[in-house]
N, C-alpha and C positions, 0 to 999 in steps of 0.2 A: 549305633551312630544314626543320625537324623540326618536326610537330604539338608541342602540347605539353600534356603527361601533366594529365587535368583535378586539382584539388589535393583533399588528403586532409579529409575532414570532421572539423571539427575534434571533438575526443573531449571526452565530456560528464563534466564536475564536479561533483561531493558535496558540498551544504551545507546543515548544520543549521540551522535556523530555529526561528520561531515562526509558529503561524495567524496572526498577525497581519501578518507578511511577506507584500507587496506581490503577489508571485510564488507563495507560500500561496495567499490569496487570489483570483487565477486559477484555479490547481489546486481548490479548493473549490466552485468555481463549477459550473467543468468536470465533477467529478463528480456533483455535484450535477443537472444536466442530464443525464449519462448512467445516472443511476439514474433519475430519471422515464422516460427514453424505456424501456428495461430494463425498468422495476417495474411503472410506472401506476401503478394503486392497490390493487397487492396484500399492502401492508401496512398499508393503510388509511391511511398518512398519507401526504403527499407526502415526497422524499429530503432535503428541508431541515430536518424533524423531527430527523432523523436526525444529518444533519452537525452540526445545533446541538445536539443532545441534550448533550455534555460542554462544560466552560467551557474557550477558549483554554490556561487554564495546565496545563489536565493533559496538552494535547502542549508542553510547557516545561520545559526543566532546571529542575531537577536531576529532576523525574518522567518526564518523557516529553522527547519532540522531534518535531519536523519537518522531515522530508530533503525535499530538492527534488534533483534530478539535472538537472541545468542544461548549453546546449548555447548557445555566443552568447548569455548570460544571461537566456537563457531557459526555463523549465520543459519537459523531455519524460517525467520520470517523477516518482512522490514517495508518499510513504508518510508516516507518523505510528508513535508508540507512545506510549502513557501506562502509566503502571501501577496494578495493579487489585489487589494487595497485596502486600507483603514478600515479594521476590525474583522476581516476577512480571509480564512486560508485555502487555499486548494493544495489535497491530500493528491501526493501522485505515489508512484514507485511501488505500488503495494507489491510485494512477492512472498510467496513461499515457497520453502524448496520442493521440491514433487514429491522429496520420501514422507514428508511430513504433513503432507493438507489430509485437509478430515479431520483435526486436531483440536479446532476453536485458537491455532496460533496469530491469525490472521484480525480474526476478535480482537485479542488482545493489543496486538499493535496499533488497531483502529480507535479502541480506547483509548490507549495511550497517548496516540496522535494528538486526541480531542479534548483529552486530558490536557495535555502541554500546551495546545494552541489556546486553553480557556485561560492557562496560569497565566501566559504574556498577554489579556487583554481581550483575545478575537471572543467573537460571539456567533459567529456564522462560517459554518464549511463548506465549502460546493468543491466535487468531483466530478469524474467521469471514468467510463470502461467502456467498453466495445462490444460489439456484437457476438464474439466467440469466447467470451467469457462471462455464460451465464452462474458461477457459484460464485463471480465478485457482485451480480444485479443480484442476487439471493443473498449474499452478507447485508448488501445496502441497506436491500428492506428490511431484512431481521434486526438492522442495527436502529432505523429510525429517520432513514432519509427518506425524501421526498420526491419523487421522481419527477426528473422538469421535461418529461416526455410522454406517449400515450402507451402504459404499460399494455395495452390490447395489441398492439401491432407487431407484427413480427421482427425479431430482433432484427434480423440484417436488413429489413426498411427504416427500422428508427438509426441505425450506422452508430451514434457516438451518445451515447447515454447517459445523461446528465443527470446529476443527482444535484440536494442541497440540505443542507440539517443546520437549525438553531442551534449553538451552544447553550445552555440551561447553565446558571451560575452555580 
């Protein structure tokens, strides 16, 4: 009798959504949580401000969306994009779960995002991340953005880190 080879994990799926998706809703949570422990109260408001700052439908087709990268239907990464005007998106909501980063799952989403936001038209993406999340300023660049700030100066002097990337057709 042969051991037998443990089995292959199964490979996570792409689906757009809405915030108001069950599995959204997780996701939101989740970050929302990982920005308070991250922030405190360095922007004066807690991270729920923030997440609720925009209404549901501006991550909603036909403007925006919501990816969930789903594993055994379950969330392990997930992004958003709304658009901010004519031909324009800004990427927000990026998250992965903690068991999972170091993965390249977070790639994938950002692809996808850039993906979907080229099929509906846009040509131009601009983000932003914060000072206490240097492996989202390290995706940016490895992805191809352009930093609208002085990457020499120390993160928590630059505070809100702006990035911006051409869509290529």
């Amino acid at each position: 009798m042969t051991p037998r080879e443990p089995a292959a994990p199964i490979a996570p799926s792409l689906r757009h959504t809405t915030p108001l998706d069950p599995a959204a809703q997780f996701v939101l949570r989740d970050l929302e949580r990982e920005y308070d422990e991250r922030y405190g109260g360095l922007f004066g408001e807690p991270a729920s401000a923030e997440i609720n700052r925009y209404p549901d439908a501006a991550f909603t087709a036909p403007g925006g969306t919501f990816l969930l990268l789903e594993r055994e239907g379950a969330p392990v990464s997930a992004g958003a994009f709304m658009t901010v005007r004519p031909g324009t998106v800004e990427i927000k909501r990026m998250w992965t779960h903690a068991d999972e980063r170091g993965r390249g799952l977070a790639r994938l989403v950002l692809t996808e995002l850039e993906t979907e936001a080229r099929r509906r038209g846009n040509t131009r993406v601009v983000l932003s991340t914060g000072p206490r999340q240097p492996e989202a300023v390290r995706l940016y660049f490895a992805t191809g953005y352009t930093p609208l700030f002085d990457p020499t100066l120390d993160a928590e002097q630059i505070v809100i880190h702006h990035f911006e990337k051409e869509l290529r057709p």
